[in-house]
N, CA, C and O atoms as a MOPAC input file, in Angstrom:
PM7 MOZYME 1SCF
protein

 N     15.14400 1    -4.79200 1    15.31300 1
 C     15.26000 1    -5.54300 1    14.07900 1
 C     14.10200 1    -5.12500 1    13.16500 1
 O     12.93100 1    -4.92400 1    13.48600 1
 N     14.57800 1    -5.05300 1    12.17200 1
 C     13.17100 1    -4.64600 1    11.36100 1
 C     13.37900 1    -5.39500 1    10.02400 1
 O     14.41500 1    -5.77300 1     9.47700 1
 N     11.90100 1    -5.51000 1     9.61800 1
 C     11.81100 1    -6.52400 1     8.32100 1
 C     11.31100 1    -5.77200 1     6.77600 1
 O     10.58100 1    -4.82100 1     6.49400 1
 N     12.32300 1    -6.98900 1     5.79500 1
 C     11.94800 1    -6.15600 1     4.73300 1
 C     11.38400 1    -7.49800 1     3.81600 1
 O     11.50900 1    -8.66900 1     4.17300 1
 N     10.73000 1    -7.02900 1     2.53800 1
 C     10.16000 1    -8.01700 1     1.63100 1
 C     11.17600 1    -8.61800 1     0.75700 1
 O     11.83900 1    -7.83400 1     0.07800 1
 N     11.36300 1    -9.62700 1     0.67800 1
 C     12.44500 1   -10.67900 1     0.27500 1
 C     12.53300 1   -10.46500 1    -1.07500 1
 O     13.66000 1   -10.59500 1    -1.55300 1
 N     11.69000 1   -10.19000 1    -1.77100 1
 C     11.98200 1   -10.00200 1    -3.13500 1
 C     12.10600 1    -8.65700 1    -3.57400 1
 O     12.81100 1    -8.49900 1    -4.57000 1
 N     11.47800 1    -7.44000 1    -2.95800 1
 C     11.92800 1    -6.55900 1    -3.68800 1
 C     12.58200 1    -5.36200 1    -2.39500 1
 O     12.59300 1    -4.16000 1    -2.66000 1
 N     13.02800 1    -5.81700 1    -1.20500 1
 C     13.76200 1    -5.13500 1    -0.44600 1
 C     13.25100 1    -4.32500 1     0.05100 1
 O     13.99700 1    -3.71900 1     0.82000 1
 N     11.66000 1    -3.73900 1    -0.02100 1
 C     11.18500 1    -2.87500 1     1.15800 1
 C     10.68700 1    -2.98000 1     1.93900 1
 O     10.14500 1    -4.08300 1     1.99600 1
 N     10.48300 1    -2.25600 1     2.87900 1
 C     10.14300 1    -2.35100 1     4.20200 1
 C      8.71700 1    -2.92200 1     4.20800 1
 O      7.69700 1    -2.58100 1     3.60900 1
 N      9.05200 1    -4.14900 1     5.30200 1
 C      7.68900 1    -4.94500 1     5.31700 1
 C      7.08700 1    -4.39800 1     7.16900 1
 O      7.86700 1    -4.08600 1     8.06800 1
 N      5.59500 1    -4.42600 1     7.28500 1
 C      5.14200 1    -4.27800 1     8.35200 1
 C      4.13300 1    -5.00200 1     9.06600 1
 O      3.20400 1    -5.28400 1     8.30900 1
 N      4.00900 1    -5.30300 1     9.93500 1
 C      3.07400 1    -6.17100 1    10.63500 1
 C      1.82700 1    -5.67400 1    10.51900 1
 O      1.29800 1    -5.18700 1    11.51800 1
 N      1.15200 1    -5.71100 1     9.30300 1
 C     -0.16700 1    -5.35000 1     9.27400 1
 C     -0.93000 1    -5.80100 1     8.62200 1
 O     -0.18700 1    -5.84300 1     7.64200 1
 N     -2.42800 1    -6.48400 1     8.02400 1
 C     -2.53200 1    -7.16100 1     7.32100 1
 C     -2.27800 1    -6.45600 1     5.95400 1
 O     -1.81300 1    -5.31600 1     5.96800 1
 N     -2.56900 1    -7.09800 1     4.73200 1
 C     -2.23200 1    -6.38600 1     3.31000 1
 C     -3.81400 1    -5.92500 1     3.40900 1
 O     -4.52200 1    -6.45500 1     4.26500 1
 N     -4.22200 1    -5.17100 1     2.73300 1
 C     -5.46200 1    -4.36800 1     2.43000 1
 C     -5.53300 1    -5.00700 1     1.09600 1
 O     -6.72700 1    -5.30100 1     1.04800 1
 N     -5.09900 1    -5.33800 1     0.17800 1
 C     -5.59800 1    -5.47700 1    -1.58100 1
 C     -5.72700 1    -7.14100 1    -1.81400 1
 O     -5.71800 1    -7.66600 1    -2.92800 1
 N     -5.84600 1    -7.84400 1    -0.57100 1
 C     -6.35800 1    -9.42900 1    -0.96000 1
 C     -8.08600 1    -9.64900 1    -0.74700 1
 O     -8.90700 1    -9.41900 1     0.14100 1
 N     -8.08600 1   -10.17600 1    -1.98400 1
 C     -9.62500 1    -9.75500 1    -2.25600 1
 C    -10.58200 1   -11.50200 1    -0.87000 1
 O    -10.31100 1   -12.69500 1    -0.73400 1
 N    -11.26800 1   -10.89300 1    -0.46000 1
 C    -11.93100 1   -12.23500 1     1.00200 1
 C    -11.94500 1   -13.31500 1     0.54800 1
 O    -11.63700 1   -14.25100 1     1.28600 1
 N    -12.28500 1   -13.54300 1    -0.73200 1
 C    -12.65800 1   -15.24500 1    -1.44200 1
 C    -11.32100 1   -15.63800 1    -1.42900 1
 O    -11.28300 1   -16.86800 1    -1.44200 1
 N     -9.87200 1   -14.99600 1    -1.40300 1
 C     -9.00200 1   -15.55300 1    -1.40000 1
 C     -8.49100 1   -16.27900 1    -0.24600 1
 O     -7.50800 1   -17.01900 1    -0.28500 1
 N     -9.42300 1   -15.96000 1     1.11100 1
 C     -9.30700 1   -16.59600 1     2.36200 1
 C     -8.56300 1   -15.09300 1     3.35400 1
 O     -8.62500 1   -13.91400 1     3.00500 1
 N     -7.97400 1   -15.58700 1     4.48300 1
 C     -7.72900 1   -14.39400 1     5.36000 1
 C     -6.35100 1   -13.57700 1     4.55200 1
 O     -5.44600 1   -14.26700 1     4.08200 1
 N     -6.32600 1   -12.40900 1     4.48100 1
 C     -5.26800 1   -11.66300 1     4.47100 1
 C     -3.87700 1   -11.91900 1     5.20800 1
 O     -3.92600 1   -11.87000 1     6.43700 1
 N     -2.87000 1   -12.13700 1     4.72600 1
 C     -1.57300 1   -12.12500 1     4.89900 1
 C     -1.27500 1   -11.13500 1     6.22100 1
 O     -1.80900 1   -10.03600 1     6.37200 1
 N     -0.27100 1   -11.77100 1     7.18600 1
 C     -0.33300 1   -10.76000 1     8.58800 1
 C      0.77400 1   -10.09200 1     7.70100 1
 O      1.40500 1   -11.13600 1     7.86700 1
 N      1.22700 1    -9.68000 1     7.27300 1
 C      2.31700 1    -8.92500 1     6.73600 1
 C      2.34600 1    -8.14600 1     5.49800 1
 O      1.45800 1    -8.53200 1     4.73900 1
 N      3.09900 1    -7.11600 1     4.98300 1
 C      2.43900 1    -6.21800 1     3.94600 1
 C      3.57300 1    -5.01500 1     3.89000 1
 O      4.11800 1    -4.69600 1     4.94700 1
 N      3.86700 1    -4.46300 1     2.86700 1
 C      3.96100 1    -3.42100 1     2.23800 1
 C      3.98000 1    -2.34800 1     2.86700 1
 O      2.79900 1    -2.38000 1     3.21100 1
 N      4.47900 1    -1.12900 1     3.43600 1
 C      3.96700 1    -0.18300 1     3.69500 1
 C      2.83400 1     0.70900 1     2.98500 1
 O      2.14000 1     1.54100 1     3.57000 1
 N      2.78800 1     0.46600 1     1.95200 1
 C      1.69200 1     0.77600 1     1.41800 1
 C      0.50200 1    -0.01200 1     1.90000 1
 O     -0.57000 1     0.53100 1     1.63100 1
 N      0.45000 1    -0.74200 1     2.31000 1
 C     -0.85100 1    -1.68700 1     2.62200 1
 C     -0.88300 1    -3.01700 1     1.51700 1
 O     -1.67000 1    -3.92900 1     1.77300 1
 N     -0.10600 1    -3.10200 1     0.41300 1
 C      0.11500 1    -4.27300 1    -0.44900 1
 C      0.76700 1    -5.40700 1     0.10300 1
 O      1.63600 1    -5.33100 1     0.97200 1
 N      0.34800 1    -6.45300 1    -0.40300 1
 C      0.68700 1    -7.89700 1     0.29800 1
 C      2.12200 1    -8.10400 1    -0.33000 1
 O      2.28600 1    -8.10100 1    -1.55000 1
 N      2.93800 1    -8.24600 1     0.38400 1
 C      4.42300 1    -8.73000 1     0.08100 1
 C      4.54100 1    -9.41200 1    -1.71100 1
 O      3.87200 1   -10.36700 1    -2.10700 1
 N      5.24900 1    -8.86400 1    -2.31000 1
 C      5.70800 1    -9.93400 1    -3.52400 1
 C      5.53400 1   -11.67500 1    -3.81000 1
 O      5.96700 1   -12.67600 1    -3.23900 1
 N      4.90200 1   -11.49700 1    -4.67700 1
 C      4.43100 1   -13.06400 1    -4.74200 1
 C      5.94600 1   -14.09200 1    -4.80000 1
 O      6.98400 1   -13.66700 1    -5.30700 1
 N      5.84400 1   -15.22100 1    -4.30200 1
 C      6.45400 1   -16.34500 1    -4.55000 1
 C      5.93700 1   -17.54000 1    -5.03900 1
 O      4.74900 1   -17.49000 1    -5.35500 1
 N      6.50900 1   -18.59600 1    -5.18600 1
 C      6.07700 1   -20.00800 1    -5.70900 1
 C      6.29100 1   -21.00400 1    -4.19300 1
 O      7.18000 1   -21.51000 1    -3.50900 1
 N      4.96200 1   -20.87200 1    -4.25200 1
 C      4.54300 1   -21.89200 1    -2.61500 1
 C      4.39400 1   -23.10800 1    -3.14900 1
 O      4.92600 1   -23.44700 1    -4.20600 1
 N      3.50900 1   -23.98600 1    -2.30400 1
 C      3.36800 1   -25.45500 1    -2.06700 1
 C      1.93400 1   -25.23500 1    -2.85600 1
 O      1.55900 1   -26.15700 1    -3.58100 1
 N      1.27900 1   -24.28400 1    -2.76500 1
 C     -0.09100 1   -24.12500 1    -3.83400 1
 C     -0.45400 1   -23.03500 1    -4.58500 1
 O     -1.52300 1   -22.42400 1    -4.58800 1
 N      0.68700 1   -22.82900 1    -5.31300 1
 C      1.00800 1   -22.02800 1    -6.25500 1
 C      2.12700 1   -20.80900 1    -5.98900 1
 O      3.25500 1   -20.95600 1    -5.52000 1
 N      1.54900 1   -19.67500 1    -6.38500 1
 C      2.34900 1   -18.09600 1    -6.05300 1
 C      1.14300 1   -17.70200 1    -4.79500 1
 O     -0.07400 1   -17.69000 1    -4.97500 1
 N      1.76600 1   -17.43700 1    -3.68300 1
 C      1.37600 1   -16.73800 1    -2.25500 1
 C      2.60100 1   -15.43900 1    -1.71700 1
 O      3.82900 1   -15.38200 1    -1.78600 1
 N      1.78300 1   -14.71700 1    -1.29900 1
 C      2.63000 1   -13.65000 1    -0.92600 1
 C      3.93300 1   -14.16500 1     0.20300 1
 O      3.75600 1   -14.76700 1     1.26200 1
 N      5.25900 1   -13.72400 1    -0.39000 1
 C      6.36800 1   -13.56100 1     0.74900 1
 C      6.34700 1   -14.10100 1     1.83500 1
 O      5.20200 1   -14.27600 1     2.25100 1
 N      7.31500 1   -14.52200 1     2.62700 1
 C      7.49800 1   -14.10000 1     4.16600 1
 C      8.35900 1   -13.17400 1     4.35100 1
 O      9.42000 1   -13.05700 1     3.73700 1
 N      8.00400 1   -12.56700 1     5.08600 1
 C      9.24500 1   -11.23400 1     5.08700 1
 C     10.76300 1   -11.52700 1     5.87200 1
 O     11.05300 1   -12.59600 1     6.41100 1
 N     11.46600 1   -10.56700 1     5.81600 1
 C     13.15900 1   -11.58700 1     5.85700 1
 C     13.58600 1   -10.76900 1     6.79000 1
 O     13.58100 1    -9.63300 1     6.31500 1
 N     14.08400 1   -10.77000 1     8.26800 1
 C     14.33100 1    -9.68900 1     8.80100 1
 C     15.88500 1    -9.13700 1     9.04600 1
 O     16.64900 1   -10.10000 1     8.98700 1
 N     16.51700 1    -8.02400 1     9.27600 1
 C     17.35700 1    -7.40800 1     9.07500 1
 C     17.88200 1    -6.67400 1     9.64300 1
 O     18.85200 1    -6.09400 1     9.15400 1

């Protein structure tokens, strides 16, 4: 099974994102193949990256 990013359909990977800056708290376990944090959504405290959707 493999997972992709819910909003823009690419391949998501179990790794943390590399481009969340530390003051924002821990990095997202999930990410981009590029190393980018999944597409933002509208959470419970604001826009937070994705959960990824698997497929």
């Amino acid at each position: 099974m493999s997972a992709q990013c819910p909003e823009c359909f690419e391949p998501a990977v179990e790794s943390p994102a590399t481009d969340m800056a530390p003051a924002w708290g821990d990095p997202p376990a999930w990410s981009h193949e590029d190393g980018s944090a999944l597409c933002p959504v509208m959470g419970a405290n604001g826009y937070e990256p994705a959960q990824p959707e698997f497929v």
